[in-house]
N, CA, C and O atoms as a MOPAC input file, in Angstrom:
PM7 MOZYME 1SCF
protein

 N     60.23900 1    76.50900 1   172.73500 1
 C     59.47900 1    77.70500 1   173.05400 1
 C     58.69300 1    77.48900 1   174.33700 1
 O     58.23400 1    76.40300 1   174.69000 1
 N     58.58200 1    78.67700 1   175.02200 1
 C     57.96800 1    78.49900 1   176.63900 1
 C     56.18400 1    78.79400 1   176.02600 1
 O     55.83600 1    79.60500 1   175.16800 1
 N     55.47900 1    78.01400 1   176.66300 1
 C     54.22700 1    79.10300 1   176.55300 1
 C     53.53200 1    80.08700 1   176.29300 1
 O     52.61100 1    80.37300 1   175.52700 1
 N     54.41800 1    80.79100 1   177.43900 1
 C     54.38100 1    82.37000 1   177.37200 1
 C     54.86500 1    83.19000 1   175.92800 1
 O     54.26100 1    84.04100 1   175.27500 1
 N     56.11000 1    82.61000 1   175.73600 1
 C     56.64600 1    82.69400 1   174.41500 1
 C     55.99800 1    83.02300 1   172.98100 1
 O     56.09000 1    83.99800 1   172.23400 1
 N     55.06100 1    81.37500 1   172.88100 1
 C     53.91700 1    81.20700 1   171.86800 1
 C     53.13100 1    82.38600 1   171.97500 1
 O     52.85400 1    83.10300 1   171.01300 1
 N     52.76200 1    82.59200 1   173.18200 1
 C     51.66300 1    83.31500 1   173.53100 1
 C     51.88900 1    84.44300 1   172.96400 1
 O     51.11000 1    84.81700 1   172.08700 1
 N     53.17000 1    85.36400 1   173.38700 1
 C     53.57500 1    86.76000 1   172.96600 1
 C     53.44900 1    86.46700 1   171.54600 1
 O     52.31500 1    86.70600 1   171.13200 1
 N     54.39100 1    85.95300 1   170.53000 1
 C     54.53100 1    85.19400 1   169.51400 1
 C     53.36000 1    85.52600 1   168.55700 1
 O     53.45500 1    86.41400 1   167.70900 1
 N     51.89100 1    84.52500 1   168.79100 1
 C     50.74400 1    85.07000 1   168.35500 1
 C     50.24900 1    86.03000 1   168.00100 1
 O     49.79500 1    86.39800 1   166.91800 1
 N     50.39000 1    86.73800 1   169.55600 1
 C     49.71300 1    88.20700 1   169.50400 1
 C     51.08500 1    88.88400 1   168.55400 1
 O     50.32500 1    89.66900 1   167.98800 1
 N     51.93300 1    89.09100 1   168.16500 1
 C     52.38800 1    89.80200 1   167.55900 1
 C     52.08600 1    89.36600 1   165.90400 1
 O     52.02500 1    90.23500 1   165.03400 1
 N     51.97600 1    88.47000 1   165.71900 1
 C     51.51900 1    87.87700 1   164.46900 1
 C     50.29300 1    88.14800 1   163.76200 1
 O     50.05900 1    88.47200 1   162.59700 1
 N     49.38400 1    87.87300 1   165.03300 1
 C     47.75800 1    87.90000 1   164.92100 1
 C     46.84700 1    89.10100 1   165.38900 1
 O     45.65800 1    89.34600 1   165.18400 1
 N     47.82800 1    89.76000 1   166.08700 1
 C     47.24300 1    91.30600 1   167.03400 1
 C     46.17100 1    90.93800 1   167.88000 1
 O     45.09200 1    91.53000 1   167.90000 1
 N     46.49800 1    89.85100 1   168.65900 1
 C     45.81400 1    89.12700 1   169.74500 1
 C     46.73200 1    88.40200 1   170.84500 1
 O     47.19500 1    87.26200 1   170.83000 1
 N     46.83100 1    89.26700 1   171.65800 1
 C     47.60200 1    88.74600 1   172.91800 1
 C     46.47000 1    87.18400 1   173.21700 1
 O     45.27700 1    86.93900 1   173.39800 1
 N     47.95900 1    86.35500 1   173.09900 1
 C     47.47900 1    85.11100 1   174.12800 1
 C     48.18000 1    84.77800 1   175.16500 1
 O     49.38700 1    84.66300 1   174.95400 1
 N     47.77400 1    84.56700 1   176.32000 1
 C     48.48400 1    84.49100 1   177.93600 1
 C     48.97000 1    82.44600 1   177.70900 1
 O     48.51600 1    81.47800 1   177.09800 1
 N     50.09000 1    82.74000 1   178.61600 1
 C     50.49100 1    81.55000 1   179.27000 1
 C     49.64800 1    80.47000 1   179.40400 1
 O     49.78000 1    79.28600 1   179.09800 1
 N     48.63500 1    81.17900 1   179.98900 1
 C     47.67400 1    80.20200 1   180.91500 1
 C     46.45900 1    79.48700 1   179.85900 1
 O     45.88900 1    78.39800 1   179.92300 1
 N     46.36500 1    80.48800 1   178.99400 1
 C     45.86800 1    80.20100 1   177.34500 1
 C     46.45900 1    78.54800 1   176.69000 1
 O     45.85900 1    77.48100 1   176.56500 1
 N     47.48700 1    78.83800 1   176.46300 1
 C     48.00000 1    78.29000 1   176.01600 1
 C     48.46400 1    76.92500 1   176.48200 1
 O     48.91300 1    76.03000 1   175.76600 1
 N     48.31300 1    76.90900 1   177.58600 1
 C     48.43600 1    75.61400 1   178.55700 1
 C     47.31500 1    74.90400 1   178.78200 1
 O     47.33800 1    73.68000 1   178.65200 1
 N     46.05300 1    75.64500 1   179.19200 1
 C     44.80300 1    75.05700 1   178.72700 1
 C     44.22900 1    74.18800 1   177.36300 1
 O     43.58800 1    73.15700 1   177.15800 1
 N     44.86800 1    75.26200 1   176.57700 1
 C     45.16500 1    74.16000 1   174.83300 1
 C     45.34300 1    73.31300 1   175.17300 1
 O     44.39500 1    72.53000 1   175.24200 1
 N     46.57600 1    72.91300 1   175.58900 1
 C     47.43400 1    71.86500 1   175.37400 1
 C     46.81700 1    70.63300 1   176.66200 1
 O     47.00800 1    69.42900 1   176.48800 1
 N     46.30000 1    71.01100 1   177.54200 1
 C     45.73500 1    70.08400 1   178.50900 1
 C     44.54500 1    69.66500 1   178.03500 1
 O     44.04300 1    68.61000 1   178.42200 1
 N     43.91700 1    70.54100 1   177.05400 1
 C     42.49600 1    70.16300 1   176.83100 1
 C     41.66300 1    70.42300 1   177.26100 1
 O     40.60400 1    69.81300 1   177.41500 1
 N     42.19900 1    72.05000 1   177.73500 1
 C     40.69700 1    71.85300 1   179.36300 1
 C     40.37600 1    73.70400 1   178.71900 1
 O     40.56300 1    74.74400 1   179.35000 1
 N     39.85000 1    73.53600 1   177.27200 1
 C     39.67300 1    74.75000 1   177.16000 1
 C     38.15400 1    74.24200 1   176.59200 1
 O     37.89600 1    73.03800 1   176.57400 1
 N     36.99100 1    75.43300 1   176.04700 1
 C     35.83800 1    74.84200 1   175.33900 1
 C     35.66000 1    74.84600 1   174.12300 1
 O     36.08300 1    75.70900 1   173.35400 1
 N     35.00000 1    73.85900 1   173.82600 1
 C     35.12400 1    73.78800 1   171.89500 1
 C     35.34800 1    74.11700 1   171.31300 1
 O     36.14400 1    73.82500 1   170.42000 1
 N     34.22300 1    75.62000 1   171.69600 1
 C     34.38100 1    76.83100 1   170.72600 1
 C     35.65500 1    77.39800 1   170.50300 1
 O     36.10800 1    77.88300 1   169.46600 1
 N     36.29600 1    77.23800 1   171.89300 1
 C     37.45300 1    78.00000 1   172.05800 1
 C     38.98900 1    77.27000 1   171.20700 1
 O     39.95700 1    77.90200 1   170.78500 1
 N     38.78600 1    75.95900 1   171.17300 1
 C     40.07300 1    75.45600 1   170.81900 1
 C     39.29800 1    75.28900 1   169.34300 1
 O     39.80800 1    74.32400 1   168.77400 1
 N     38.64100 1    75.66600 1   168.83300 1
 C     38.14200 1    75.48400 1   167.28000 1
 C     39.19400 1    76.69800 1   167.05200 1
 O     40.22800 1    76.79300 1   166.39100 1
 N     38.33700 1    77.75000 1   168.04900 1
 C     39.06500 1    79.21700 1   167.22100 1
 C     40.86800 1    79.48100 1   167.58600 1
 O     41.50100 1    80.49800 1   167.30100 1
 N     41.30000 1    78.47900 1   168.15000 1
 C     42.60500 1    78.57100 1   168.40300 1
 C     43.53100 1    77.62200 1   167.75600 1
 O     44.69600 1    77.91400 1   167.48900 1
 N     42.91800 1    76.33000 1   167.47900 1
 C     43.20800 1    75.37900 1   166.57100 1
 C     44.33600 1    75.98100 1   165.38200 1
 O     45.56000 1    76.04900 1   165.50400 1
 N     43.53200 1    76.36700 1   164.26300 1
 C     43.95600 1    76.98900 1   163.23700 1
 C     44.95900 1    78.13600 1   163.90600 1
 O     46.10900 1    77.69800 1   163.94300 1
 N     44.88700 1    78.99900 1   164.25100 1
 C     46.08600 1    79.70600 1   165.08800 1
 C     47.62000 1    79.20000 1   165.38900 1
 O     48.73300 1    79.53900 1   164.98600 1
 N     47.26200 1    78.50700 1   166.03200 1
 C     48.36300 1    77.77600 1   166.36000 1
 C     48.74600 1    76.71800 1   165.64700 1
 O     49.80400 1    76.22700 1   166.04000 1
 N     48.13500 1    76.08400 1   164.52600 1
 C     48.90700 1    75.28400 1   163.43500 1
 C     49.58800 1    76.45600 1   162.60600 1
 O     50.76000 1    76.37300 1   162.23800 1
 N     48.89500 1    77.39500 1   162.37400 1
 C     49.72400 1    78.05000 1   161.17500 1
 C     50.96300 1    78.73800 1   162.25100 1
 O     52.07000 1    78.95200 1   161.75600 1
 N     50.75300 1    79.02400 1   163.53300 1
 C     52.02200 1    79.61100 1   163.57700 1
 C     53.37100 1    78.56500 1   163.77800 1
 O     54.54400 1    78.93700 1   163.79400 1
 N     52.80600 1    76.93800 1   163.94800 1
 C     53.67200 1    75.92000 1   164.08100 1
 C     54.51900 1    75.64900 1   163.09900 1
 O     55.66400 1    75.20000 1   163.05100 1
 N     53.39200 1    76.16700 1   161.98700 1
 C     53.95800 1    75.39600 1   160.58200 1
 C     55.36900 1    76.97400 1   160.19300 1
 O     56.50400 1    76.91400 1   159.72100 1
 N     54.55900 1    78.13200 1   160.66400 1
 C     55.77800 1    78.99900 1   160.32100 1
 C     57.17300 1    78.51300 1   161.51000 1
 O     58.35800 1    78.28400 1   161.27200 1
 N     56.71300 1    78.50200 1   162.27800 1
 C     57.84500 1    78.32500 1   163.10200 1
 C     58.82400 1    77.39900 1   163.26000 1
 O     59.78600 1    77.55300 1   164.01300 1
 N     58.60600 1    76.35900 1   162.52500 1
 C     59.35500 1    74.87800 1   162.20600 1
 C     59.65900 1    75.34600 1   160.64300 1
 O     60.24300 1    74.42900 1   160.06700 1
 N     59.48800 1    76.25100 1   159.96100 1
 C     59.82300 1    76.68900 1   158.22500 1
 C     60.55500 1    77.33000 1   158.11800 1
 O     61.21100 1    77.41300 1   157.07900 1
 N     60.81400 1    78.30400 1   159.51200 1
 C     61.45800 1    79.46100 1   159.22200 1
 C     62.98500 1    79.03200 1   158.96300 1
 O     63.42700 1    78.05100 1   159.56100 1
 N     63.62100 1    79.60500 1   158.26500 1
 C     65.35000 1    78.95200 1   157.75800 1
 C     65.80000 1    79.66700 1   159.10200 1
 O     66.58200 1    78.79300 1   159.47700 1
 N     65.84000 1    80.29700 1   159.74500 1
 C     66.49500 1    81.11800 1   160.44200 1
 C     66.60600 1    80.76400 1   161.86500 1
 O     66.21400 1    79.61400 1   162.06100 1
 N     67.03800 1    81.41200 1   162.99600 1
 C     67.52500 1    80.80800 1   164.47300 1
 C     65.60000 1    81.17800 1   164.67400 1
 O     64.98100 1    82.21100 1   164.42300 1
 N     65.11400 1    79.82800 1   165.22200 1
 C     63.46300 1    80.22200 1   165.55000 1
 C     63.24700 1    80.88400 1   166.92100 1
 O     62.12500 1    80.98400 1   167.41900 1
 N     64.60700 1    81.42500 1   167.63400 1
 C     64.44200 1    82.64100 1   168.25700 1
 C     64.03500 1    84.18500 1   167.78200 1
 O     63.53700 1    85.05900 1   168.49300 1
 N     64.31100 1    84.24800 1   166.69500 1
 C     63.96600 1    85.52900 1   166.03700 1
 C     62.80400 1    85.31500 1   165.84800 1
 O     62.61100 1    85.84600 1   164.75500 1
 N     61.90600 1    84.90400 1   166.16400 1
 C     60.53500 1    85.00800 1   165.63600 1
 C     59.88400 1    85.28600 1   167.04200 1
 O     58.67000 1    85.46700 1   167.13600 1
 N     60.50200 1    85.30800 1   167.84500 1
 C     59.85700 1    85.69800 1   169.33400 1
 C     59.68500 1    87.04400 1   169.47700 1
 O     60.61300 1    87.70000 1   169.00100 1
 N     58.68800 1    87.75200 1   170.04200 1
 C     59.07900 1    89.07700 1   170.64800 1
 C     60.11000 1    89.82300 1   171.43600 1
 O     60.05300 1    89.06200 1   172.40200 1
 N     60.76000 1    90.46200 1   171.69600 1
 C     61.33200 1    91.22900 1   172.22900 1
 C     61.39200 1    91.80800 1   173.14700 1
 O     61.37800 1    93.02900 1   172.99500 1
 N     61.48600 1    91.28700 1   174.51600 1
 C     60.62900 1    92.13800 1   175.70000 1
 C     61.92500 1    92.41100 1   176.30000 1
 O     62.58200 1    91.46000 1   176.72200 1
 N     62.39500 1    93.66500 1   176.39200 1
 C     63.80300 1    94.14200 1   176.78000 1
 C     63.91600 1    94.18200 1   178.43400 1
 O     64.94800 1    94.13500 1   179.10300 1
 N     62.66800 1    94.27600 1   178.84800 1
 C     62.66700 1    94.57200 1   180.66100 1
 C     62.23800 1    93.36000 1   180.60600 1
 O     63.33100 1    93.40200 1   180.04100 1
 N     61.71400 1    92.12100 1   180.59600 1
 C     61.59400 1    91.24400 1   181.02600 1
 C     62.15500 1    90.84700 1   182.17600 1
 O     61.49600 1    90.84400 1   183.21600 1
 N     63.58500 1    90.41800 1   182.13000 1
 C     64.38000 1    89.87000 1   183.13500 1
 C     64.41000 1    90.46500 1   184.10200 1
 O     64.30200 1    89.93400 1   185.20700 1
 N     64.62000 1    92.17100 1   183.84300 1
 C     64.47500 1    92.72000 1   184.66800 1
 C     63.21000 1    92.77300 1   185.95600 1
 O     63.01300 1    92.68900 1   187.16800 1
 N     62.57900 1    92.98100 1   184.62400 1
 C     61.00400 1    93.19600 1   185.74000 1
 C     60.63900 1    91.83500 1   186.96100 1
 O     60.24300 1    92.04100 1   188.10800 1
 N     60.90800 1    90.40500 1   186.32000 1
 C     61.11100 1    89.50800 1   186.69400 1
 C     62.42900 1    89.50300 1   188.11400 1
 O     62.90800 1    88.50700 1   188.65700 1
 N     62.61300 1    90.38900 1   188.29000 1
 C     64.10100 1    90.13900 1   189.40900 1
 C     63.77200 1    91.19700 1   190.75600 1
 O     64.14500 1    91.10600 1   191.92600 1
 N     62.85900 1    92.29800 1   190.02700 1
 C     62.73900 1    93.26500 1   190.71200 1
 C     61.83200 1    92.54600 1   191.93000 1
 O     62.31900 1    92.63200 1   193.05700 1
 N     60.94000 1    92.05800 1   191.83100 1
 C     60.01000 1    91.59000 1   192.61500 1
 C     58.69300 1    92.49500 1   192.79900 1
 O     58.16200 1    93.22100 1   191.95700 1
 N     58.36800 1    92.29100 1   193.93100 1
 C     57.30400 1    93.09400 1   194.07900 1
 C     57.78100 1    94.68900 1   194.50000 1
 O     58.62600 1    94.79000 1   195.38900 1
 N     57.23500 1    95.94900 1   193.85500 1
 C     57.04900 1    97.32700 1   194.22100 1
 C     56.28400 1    97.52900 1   195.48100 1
 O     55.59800 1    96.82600 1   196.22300 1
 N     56.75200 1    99.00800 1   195.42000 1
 C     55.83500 1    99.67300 1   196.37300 1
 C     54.77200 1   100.22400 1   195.95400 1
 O     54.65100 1   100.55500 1   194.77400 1
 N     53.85600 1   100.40400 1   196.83500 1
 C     52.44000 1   100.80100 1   196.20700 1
 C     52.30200 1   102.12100 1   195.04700 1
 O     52.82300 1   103.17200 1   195.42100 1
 N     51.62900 1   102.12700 1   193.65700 1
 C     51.76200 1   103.24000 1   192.98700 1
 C     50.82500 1   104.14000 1   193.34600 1
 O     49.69400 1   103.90400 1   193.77100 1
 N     51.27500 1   105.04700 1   193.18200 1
 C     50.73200 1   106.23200 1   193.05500 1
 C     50.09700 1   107.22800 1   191.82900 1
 O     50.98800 1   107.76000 1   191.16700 1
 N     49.14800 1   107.46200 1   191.54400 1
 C     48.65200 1   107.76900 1   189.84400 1
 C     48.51900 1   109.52000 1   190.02200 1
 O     47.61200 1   109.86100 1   190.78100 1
 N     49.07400 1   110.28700 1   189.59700 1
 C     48.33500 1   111.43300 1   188.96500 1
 C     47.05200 1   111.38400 1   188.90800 1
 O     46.71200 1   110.26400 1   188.52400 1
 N     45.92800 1   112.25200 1   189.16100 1
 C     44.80900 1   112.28100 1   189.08700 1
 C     44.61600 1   112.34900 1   187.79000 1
 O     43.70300 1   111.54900 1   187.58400 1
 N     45.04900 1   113.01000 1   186.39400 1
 C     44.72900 1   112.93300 1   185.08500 1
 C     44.80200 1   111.78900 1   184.79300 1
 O     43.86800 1   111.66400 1   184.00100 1
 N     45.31200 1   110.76600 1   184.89300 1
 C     46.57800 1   109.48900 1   184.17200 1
 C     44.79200 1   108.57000 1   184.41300 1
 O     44.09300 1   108.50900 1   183.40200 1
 N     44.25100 1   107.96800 1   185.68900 1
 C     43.04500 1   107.22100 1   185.26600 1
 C     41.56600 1   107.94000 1   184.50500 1
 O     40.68200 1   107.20400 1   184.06800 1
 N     41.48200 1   109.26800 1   184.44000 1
 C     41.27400 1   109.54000 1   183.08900 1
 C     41.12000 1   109.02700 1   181.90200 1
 O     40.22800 1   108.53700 1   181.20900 1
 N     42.67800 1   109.37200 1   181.83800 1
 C     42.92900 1   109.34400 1   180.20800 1
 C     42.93900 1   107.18700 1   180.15200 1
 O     42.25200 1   106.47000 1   179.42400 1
 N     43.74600 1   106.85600 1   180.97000 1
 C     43.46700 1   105.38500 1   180.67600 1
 C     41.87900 1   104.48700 1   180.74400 1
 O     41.57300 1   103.39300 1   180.27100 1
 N     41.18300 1   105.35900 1   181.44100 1
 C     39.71600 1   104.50700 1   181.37900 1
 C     39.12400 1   105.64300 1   179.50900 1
 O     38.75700 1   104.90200 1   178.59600 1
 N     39.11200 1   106.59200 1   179.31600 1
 C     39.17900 1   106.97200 1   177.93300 1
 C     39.50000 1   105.66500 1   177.16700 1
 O     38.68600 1   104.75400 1   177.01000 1
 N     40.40400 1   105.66800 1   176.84000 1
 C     41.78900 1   104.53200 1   176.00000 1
 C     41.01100 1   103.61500 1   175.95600 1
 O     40.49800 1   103.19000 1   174.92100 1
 N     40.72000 1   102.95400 1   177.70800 1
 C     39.80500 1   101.55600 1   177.64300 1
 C     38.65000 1   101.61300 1   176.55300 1
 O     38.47800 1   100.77800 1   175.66600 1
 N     37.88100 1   102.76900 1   176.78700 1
 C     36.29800 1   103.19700 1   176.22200 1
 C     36.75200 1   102.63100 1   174.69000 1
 O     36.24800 1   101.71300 1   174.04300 1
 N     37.78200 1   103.43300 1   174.38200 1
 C     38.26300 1   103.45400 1   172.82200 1
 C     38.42900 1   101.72800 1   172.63400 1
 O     37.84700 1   100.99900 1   171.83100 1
 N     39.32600 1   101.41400 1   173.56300 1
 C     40.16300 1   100.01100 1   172.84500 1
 C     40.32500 1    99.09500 1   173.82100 1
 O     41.44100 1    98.83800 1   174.27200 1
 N     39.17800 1    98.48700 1   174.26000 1
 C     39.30700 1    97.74700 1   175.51100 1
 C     39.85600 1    96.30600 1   175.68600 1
 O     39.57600 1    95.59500 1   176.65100 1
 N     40.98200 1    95.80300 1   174.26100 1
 C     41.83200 1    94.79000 1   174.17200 1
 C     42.97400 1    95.08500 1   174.17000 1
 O     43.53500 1    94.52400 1   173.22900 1
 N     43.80200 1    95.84100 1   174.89400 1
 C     45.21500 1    96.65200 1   173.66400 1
 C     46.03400 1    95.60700 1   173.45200 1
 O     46.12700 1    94.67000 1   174.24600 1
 N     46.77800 1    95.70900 1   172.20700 1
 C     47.73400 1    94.66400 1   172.58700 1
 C     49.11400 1    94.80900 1   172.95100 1
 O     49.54700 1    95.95800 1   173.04600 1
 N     49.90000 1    93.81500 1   173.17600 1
 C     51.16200 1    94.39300 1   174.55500 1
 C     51.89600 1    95.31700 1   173.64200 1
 O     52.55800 1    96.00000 1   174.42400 1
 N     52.21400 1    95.81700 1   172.16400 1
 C     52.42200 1    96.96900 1   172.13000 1
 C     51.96000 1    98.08000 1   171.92700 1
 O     52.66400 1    98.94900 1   171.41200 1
 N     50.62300 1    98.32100 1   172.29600 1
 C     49.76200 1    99.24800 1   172.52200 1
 C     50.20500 1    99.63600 1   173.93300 1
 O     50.69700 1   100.75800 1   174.05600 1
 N     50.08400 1    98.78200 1   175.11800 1
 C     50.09300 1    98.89700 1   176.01400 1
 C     51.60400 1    99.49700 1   176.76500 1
 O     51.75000 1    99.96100 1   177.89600 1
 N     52.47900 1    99.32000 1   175.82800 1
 C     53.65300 1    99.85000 1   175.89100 1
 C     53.39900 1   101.13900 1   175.36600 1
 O     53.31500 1   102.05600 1   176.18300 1
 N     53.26400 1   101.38500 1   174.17900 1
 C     53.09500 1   103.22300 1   173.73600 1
 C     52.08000 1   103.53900 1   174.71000 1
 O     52.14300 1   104.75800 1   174.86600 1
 N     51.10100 1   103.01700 1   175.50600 1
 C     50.07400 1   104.14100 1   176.24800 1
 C     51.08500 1   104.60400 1   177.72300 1
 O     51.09500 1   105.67600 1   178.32800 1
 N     51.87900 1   103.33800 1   177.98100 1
 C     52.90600 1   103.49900 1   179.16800 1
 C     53.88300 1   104.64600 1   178.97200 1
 O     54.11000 1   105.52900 1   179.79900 1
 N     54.31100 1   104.54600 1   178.03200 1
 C     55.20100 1   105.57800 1   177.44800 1
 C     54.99600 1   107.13600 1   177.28200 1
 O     55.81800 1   108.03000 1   177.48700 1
 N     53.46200 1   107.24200 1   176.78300 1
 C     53.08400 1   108.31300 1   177.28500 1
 C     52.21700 1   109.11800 1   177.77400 1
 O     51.52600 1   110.05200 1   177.36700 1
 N     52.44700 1   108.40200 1   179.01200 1
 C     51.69500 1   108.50400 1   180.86100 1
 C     53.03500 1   108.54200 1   181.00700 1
 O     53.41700 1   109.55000 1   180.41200 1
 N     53.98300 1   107.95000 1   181.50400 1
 C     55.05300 1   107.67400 1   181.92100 1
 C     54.14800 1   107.09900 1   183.41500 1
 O     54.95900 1   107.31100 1   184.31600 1
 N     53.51100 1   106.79300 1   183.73600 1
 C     53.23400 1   105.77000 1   185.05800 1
 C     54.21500 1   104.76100 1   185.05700 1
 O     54.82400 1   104.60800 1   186.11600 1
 N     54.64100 1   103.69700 1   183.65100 1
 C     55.16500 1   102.96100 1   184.02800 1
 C     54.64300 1   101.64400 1   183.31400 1
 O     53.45600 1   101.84200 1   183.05400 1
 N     55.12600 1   100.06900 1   182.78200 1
 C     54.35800 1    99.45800 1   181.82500 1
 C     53.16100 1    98.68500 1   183.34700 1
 O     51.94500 1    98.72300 1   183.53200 1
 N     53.78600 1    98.35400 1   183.76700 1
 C     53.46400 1    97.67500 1   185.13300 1
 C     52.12500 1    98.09500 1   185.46000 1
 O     51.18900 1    97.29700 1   185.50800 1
 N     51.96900 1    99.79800 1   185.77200 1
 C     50.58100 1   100.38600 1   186.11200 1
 C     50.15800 1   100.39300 1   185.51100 1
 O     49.10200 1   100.91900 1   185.86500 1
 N     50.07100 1    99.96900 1   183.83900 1
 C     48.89200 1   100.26800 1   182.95300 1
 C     48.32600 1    99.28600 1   182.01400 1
 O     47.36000 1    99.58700 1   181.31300 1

């Protein structure tokens, strides 16, 4: 499993996105007490599922269908927002100012901005 992987992984488990960079800090040690206390337990139980599971321990990953894609495209051209669209997304924030990446997919979905802009 990549990092990033774990990371998605979690948050779909736990409804807490954890980043790459999260997760690499763990593992270097260069996170703070508090922080690898509260991540500790996290990440044993998802170890212990993930080494249990009978099944290919790819299926336990998320699903990110544009990935590769998005990854190839490179960098865009500058976006452009509808004047309603930061609105309604600083709203959303007010409401739910953690989303997690499939939140952040249904709010993309309908804005249609795009997952990228939001």
């Amino acid at each position: 499993f990549t990092q990033g992987d774990v990371g998605l992984a979690m948050g779909k488990l736990y409804g807490n996105d954890f980043s790459q960079t999260t997760i690499s800090r763990f593992e270097a040690l260069n996170l703070s007490f508090k922080n690898m206390c509260k991540l500790k337990p996290l990440l044993e139980k998802w170890l212990n599922d993930a080494e249990s599971s009978p099944s290919d321990p790819s299926a336990a990953l998320p699903v990110r269908p544009h990935s590769q894609e998005y990854l190839r495209r490179g960098r865009g051209d500058r976006t452009s927002i509808e004047t309603n669209i930061p609105l309604t997304l600083e709203k959303r924030f007010q409401d739910n100012p953690k989303p997690s990446s499939e939140e952040i997919s249904m709010i993309a979905e309908q804005l249609c901005p795009g997952e990228g802009v939001v």
